[in-house]
PyMOL Python script that loads the backbone (N, CA, C, O; Angstrom):
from pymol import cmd

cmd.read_pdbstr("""\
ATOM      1  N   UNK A   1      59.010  79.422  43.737  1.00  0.00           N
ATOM      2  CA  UNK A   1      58.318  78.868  42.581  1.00  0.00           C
ATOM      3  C   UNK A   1      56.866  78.570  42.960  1.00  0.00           C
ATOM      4  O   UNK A   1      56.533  78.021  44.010  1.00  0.00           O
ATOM      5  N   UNK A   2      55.787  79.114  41.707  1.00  0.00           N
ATOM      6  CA  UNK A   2      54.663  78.830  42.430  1.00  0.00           C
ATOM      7  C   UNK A   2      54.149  76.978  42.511  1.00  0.00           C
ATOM      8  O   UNK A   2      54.460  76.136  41.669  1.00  0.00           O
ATOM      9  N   UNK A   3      53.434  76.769  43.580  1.00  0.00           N
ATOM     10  CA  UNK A   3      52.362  75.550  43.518  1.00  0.00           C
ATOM     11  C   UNK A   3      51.424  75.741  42.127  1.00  0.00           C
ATOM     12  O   UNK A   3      50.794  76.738  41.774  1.00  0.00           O
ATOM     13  N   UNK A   4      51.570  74.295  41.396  1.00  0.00           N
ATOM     14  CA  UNK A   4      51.400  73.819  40.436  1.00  0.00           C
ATOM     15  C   UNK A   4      50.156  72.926  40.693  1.00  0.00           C
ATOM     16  O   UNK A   4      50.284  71.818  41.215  1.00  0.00           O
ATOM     17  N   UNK A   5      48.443  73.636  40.159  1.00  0.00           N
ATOM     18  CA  UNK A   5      47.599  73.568  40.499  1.00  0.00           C
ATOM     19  C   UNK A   5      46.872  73.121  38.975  1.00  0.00           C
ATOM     20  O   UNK A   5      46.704  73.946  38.077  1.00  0.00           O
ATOM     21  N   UNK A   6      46.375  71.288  38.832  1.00  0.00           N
ATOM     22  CA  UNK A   6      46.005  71.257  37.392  1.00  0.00           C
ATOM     23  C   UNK A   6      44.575  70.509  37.873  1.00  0.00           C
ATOM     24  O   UNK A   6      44.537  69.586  38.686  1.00  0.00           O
ATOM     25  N   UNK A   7      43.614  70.998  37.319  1.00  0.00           N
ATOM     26  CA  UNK A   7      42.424  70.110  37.063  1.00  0.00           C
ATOM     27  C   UNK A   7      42.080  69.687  36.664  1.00  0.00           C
ATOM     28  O   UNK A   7      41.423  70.383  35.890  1.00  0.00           O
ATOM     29  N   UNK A   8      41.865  68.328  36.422  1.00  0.00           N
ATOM     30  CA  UNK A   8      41.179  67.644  34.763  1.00  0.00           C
ATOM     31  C   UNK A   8      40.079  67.316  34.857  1.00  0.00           C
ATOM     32  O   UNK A   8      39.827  66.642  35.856  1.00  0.00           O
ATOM     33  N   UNK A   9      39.360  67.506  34.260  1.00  0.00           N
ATOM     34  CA  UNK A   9      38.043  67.394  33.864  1.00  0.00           C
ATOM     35  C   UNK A   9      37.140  67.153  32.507  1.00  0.00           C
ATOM     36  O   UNK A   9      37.831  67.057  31.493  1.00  0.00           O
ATOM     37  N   UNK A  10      35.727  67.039  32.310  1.00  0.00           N
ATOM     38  CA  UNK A  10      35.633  67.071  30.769  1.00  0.00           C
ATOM     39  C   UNK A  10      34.110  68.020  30.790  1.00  0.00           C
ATOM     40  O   UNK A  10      33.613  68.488  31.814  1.00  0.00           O
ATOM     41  N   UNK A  11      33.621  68.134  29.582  1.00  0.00           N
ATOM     42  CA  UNK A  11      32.789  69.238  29.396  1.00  0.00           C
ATOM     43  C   UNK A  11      31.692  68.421  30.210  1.00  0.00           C
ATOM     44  O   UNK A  11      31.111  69.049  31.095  1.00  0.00           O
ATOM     45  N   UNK A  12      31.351  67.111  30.012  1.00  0.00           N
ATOM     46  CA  UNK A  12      30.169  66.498  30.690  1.00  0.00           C
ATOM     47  C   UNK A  12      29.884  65.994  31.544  1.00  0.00           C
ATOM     48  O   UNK A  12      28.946  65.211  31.687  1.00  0.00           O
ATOM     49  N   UNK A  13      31.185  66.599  32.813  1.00  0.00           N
ATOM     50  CA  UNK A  13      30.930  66.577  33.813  1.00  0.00           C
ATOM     51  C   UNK A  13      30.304  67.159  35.111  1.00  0.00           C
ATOM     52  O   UNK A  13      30.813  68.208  35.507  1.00  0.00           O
ATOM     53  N   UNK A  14      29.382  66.692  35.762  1.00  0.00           N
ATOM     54  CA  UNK A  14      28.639  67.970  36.626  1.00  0.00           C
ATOM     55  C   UNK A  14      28.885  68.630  37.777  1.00  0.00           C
ATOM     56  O   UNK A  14      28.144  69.523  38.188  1.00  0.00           O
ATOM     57  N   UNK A  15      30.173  68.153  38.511  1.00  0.00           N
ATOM     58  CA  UNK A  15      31.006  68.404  39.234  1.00  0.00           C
ATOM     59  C   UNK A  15      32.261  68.639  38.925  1.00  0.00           C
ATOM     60  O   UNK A  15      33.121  68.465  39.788  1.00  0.00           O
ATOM     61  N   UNK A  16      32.632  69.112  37.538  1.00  0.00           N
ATOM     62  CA  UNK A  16      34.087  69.468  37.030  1.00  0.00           C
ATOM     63  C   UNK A  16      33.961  71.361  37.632  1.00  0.00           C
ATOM     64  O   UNK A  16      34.786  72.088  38.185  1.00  0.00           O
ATOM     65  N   UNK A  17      32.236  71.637  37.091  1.00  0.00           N
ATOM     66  CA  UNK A  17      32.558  73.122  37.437  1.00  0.00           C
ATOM     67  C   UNK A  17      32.777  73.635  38.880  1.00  0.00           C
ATOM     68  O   UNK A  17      33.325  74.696  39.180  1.00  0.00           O
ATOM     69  N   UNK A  18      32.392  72.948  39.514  1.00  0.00           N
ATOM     70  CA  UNK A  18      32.780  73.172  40.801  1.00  0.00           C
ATOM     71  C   UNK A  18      34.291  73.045  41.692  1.00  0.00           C
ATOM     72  O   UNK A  18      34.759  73.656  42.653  1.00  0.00           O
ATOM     73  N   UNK A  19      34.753  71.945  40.848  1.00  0.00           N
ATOM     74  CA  UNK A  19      36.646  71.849  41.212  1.00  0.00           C
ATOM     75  C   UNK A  19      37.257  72.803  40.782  1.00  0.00           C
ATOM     76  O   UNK A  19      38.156  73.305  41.457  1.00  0.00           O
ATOM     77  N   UNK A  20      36.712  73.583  38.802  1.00  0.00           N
ATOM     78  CA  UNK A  20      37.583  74.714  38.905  1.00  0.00           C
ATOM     79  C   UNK A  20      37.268  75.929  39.450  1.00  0.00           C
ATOM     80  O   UNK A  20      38.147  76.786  39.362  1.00  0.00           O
ATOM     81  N   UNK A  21      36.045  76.285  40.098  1.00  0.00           N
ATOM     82  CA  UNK A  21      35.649  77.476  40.498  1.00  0.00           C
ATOM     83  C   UNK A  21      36.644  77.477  42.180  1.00  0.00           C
ATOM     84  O   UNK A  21      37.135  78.547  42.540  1.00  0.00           O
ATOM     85  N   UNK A  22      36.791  76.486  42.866  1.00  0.00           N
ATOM     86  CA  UNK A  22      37.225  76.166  44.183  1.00  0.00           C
ATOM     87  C   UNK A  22      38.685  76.610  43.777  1.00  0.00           C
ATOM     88  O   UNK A  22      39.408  77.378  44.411  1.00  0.00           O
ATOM     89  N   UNK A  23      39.038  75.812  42.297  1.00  0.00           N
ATOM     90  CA  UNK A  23      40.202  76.309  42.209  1.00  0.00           C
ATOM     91  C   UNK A  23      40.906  77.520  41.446  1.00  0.00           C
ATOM     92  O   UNK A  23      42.091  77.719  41.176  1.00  0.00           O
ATOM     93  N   UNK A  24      39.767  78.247  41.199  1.00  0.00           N
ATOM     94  CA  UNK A  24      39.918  79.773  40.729  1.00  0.00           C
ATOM     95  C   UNK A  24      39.970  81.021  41.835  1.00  0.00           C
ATOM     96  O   UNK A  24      40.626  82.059  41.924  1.00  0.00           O
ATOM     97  N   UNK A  25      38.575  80.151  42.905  1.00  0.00           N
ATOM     98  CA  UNK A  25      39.035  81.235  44.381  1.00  0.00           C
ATOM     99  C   UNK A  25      40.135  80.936  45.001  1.00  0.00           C
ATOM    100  O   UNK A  25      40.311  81.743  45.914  1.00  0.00           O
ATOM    101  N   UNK A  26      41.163  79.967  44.921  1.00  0.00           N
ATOM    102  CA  UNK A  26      41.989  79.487  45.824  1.00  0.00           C
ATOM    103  C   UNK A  26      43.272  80.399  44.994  1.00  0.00           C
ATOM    104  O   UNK A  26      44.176  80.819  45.716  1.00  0.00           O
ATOM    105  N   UNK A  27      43.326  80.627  43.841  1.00  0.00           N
ATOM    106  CA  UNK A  27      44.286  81.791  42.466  1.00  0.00           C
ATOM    107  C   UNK A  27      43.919  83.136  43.577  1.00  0.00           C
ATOM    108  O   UNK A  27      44.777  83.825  44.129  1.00  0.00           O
ATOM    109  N   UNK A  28      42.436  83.288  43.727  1.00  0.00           N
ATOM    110  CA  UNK A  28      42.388  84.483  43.643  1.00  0.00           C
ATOM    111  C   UNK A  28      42.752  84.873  45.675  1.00  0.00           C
ATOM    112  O   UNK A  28      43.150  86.004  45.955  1.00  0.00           O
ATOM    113  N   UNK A  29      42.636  84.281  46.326  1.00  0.00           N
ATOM    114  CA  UNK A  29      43.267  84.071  47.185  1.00  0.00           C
ATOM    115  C   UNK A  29      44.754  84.436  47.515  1.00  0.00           C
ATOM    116  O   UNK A  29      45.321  85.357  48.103  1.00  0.00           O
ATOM    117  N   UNK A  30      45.165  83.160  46.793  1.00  0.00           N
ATOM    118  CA  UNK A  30      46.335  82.903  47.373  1.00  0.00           C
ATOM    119  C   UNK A  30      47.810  83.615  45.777  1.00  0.00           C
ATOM    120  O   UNK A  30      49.030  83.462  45.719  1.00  0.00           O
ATOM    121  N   UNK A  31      47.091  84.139  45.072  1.00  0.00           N
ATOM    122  CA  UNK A  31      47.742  85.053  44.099  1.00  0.00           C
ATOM    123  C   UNK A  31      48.731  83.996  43.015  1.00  0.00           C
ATOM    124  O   UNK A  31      48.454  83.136  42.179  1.00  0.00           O
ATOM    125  N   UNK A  32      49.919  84.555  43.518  1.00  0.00           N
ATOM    126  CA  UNK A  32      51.241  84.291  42.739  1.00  0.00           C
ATOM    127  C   UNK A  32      51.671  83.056  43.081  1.00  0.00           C
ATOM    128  O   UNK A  32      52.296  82.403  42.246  1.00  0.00           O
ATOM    129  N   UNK A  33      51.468  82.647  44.078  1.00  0.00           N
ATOM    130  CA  UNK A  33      51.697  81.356  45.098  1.00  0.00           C
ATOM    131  C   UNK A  33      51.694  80.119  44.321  1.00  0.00           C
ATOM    132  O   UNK A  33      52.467  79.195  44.070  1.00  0.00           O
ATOM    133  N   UNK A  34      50.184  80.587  43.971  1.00  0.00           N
ATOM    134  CA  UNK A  34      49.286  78.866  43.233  1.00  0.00           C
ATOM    135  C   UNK A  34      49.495  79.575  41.232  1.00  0.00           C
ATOM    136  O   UNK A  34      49.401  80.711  40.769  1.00  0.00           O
ATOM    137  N   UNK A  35      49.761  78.377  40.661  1.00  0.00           N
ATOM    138  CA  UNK A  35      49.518  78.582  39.247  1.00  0.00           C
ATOM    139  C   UNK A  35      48.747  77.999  38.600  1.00  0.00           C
ATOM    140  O   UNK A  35      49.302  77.108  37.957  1.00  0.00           O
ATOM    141  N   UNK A  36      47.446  78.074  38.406  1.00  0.00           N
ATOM    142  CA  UNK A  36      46.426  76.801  38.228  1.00  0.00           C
ATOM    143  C   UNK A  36      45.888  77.176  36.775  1.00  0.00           C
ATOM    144  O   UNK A  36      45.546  78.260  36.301  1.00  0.00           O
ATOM    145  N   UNK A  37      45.954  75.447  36.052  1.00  0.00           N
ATOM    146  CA  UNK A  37      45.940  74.991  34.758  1.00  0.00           C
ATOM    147  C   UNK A  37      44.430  73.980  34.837  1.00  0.00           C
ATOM    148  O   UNK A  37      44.263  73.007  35.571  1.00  0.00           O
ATOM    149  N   UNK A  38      43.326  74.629  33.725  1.00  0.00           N
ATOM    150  CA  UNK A  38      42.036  73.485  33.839  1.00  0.00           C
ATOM    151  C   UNK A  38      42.577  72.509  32.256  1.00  0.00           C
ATOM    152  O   UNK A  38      42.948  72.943  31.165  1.00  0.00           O
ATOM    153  N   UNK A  39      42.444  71.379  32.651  1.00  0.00           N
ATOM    154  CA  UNK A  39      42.965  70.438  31.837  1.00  0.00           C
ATOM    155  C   UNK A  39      41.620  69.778  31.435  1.00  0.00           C
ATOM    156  O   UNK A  39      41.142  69.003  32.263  1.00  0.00           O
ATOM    157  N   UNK A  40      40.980  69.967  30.338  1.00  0.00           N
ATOM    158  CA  UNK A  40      40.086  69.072  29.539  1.00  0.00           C
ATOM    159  C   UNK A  40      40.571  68.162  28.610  1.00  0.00           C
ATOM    160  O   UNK A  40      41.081  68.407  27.517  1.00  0.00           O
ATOM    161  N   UNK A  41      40.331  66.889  29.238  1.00  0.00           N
ATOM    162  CA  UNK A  41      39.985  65.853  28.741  1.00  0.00           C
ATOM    163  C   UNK A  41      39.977  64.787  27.389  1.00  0.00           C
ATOM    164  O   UNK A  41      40.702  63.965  26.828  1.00  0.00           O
ATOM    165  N   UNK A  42      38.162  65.626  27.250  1.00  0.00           N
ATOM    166  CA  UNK A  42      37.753  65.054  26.406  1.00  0.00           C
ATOM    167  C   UNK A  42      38.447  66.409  24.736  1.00  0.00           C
ATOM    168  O   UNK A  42      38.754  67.590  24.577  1.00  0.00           O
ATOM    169  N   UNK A  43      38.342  65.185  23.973  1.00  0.00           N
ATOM    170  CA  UNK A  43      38.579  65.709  22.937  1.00  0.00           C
ATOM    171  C   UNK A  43      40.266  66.265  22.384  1.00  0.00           C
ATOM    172  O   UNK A  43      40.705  66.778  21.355  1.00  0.00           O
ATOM    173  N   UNK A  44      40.904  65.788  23.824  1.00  0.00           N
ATOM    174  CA  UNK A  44      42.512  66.835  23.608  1.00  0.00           C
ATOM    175  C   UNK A  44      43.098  65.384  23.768  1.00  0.00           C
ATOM    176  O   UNK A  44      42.851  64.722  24.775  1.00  0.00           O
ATOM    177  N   UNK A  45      43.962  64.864  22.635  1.00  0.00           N
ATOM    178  CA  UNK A  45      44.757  63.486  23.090  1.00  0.00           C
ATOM    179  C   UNK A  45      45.976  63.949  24.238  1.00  0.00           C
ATOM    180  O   UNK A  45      46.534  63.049  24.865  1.00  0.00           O
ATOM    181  N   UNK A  46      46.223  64.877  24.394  1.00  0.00           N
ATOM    182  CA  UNK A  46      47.251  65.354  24.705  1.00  0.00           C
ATOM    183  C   UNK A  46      47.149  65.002  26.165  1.00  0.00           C
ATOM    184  O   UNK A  46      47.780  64.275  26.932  1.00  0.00           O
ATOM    185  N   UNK A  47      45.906  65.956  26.267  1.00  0.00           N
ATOM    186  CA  UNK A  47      45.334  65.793  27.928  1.00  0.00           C
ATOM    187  C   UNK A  47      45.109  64.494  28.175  1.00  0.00           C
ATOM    188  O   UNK A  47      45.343  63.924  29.241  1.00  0.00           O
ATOM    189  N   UNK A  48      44.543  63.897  26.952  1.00  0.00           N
ATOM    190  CA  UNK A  48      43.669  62.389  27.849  1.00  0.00           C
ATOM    191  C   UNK A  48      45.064  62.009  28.175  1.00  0.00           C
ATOM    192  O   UNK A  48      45.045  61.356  29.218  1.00  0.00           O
ATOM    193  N   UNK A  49      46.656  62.192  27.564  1.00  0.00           N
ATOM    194  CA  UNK A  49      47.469  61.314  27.461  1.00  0.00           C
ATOM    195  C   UNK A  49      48.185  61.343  29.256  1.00  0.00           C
ATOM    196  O   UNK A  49      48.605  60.435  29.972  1.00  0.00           O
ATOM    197  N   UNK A  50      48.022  63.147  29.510  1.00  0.00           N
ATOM    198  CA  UNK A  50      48.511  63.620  31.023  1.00  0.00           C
ATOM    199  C   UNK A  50      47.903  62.441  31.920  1.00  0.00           C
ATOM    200  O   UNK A  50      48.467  61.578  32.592  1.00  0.00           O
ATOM    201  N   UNK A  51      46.302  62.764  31.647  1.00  0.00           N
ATOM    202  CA  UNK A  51      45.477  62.180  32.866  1.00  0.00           C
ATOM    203  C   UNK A  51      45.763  60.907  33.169  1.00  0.00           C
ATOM    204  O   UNK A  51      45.829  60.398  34.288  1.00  0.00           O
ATOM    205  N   UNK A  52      46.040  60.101  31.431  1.00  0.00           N
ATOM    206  CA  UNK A  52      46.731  58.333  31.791  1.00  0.00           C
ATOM    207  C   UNK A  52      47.652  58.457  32.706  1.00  0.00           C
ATOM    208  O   UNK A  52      47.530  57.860  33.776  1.00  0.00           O
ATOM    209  N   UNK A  53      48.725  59.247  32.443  1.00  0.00           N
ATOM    210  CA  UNK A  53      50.275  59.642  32.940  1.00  0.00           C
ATOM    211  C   UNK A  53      49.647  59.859  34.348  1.00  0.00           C
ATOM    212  O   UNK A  53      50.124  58.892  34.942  1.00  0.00           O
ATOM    213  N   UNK A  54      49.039  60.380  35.066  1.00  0.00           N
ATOM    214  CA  UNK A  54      48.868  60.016  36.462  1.00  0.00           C
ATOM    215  C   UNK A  54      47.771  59.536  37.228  1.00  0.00           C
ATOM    216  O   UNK A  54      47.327  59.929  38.307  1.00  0.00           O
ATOM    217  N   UNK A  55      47.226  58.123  36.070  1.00  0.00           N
ATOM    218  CA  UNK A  55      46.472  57.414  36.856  1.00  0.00           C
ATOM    219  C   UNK A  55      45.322  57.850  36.932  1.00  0.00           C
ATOM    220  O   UNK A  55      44.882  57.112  37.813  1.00  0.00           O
ATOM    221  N   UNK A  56      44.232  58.726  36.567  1.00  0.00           N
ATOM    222  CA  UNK A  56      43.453  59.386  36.399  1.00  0.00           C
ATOM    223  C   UNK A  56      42.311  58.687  36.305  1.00  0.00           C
ATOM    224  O   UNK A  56      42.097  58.368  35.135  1.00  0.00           O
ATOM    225  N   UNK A  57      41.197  58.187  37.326  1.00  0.00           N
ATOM    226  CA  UNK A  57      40.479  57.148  36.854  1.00  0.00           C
ATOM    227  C   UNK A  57      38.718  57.697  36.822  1.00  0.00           C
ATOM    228  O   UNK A  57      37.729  57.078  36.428  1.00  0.00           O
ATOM    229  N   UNK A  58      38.822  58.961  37.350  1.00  0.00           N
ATOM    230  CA  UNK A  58      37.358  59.801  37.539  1.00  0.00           C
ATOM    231  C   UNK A  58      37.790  61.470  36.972  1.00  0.00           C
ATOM    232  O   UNK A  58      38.983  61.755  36.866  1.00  0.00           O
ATOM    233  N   UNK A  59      36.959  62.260  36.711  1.00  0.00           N
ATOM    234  CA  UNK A  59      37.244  63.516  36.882  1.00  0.00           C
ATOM    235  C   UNK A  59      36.065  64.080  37.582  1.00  0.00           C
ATOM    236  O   UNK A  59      34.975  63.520  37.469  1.00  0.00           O
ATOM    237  N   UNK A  60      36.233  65.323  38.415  1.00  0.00           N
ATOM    238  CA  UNK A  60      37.312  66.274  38.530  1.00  0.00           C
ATOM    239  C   UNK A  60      38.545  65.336  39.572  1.00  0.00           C
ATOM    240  O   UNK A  60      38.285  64.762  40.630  1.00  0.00           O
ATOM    241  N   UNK A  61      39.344  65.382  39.165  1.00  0.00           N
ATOM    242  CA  UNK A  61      40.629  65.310  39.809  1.00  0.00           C
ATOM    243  C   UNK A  61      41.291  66.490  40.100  1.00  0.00           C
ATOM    244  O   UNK A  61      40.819  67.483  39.545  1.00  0.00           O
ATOM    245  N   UNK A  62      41.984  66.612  40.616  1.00  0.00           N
ATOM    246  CA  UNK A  62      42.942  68.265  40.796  1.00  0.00           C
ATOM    247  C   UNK A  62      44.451  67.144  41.339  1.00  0.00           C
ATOM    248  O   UNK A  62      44.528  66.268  42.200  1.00  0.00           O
ATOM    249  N   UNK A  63      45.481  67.714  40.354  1.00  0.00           N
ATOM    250  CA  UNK A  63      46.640  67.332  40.858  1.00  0.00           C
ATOM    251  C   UNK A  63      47.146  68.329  41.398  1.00  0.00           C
ATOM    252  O   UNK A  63      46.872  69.393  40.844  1.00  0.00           O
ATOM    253  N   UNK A  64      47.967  68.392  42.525  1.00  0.00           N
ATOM    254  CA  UNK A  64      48.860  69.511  42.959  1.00  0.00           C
ATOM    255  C   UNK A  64      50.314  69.309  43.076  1.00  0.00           C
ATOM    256  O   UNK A  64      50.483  68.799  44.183  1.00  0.00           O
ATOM    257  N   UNK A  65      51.666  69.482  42.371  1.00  0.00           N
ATOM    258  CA  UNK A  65      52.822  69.831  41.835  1.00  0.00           C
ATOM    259  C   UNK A  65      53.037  68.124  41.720  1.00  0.00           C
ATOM    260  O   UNK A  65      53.611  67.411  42.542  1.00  0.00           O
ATOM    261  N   UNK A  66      52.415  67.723  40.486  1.00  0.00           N
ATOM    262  CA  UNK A  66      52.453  66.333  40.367  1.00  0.00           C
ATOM    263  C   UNK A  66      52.251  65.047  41.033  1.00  0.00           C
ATOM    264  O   UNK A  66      52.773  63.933  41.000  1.00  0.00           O
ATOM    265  N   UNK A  67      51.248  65.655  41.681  1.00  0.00           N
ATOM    266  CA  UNK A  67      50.301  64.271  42.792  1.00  0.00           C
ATOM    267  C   UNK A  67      48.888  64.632  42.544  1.00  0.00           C
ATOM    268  O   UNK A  67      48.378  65.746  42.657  1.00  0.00           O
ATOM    269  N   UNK A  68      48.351  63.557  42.201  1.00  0.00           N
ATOM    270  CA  UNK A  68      47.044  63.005  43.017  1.00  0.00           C
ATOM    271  C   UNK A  68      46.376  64.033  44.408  1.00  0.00           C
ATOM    272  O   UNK A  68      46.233  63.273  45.366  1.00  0.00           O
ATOM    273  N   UNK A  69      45.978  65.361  44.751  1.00  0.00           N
ATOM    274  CA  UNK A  69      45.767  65.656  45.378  1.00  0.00           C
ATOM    275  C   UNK A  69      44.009  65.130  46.121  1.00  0.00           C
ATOM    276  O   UNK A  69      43.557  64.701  47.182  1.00  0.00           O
ATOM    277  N   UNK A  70      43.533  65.512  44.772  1.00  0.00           N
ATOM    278  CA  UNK A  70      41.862  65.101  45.412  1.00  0.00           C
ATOM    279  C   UNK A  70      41.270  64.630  44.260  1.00  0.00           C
ATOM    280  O   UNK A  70      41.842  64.919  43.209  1.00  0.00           O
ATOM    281  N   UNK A  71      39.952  63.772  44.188  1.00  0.00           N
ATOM    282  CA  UNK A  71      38.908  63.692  43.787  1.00  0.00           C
ATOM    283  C   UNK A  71      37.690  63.803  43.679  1.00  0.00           C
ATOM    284  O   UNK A  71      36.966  63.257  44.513  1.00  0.00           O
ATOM    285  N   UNK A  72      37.324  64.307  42.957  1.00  0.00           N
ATOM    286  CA  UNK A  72      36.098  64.500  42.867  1.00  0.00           C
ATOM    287  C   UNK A  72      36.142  66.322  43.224  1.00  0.00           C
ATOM    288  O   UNK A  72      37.167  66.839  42.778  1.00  0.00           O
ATOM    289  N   UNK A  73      35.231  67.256  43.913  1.00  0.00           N
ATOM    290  CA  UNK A  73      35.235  68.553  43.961  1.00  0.00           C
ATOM    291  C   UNK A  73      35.530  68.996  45.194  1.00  0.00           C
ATOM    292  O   UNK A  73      34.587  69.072  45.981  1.00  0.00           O
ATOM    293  N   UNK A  74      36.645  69.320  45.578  1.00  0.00           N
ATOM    294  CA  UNK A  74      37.051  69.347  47.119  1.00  0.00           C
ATOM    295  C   UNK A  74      36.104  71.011  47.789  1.00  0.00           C
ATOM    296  O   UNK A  74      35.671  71.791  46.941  1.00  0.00           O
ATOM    297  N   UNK A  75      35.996  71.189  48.639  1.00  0.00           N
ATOM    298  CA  UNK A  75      34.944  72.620  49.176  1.00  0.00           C
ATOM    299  C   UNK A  75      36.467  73.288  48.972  1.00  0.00           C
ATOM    300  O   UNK A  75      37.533  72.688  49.115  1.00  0.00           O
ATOM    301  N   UNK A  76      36.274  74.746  48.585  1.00  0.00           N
ATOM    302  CA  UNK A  76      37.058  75.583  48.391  1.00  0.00           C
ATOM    303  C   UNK A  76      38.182  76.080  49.472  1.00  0.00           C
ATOM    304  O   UNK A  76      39.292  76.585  49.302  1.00  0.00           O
ATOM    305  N   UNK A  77      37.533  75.774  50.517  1.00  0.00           N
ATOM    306  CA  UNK A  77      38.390  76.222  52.189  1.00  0.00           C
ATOM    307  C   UNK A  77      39.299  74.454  52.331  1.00  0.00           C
ATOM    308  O   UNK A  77      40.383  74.411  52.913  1.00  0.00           O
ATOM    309  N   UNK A  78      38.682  73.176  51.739  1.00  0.00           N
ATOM    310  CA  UNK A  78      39.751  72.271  51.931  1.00  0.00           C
ATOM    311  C   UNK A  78      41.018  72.294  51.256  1.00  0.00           C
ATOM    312  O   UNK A  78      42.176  72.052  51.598  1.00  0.00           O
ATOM    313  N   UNK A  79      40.274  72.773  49.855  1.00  0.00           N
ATOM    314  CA  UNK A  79      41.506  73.220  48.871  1.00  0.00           C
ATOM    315  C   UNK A  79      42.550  74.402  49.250  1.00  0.00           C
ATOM    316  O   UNK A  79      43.735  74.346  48.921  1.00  0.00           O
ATOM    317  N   UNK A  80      42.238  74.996  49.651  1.00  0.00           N
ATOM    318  CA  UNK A  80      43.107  76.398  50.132  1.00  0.00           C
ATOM    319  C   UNK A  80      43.716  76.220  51.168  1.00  0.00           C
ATOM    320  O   UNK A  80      44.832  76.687  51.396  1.00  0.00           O
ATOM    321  N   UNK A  81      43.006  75.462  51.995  1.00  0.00           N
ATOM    322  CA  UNK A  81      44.053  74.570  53.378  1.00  0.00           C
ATOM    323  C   UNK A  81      44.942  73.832  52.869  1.00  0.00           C
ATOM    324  O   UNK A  81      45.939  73.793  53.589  1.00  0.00           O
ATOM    325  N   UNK A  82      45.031  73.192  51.892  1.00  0.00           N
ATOM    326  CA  UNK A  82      46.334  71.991  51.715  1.00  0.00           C
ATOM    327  C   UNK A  82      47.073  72.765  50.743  1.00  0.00           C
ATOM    328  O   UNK A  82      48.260  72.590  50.468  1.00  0.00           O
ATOM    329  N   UNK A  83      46.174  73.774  50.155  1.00  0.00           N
ATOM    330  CA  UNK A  83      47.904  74.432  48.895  1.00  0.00           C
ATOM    331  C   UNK A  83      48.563  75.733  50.083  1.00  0.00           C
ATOM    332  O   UNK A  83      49.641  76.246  49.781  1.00  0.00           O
ATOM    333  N   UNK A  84      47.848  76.195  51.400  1.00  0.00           N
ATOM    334  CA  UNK A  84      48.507  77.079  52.264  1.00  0.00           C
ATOM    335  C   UNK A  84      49.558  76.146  53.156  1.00  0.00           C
ATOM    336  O   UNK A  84      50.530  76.658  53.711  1.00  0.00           O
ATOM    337  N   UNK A  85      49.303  74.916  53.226  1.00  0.00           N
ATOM    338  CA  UNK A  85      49.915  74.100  53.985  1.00  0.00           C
ATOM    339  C   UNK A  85      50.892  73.846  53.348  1.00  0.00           C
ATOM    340  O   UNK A  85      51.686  73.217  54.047  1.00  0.00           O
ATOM    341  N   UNK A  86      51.442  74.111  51.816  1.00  0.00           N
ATOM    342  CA  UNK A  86      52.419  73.302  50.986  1.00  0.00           C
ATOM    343  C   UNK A  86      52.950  74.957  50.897  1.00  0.00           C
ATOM    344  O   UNK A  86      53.825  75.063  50.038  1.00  0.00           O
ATOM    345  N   UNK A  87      52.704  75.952  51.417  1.00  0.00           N
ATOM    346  CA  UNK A  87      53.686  77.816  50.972  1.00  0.00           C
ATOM    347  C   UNK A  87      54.671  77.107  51.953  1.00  0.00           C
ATOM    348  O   UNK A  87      55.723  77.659  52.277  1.00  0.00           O
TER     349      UNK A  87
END
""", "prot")
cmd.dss("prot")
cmd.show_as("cartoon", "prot")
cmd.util.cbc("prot")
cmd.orient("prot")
């Protein structure tokens, strides 16, 4: 089953684009492995309701298979180290 890769973020953030690009090379990487979902925020009750649901107190956040993995925009090689560490 793949690793469950979600980012939340919102449009007016200036370091959101950088968590999902880290986490678009880490897809393109690591393929079938990772399944990664960008979760906005603002404007979606749905989302704001996820991000409450795990504590969510900054974005970019990136959860990985329902944890708290990082905050803020992790460098693309830290990110790819901890979802290769979880194959």
């Amino acid at each position: 089953m793949a690793i469950k890769v979600e980012v939340f973020s919102t449009s007016t953030c200036p370091h959101c684009p950088a968590a999902i690009d880290a986490a678009m090379k880490a897809k393109d990487k690591l393929g079938n492995a990772i399944d990664v979902e960008s979760v906005k925020i603002d404007g979606n009750m749905d989302n704001r309701q996820r991000a409450i649901d795990y504590q969510i107190m900054a974005v970019p956040t990136i959860v990985i298979d329902g944890e708290v993995a990082f905050v803020g925009a992790p460098a693309e090689s830290e990110l790819i180290e901890k979802l290769e560490s979880m194959l």
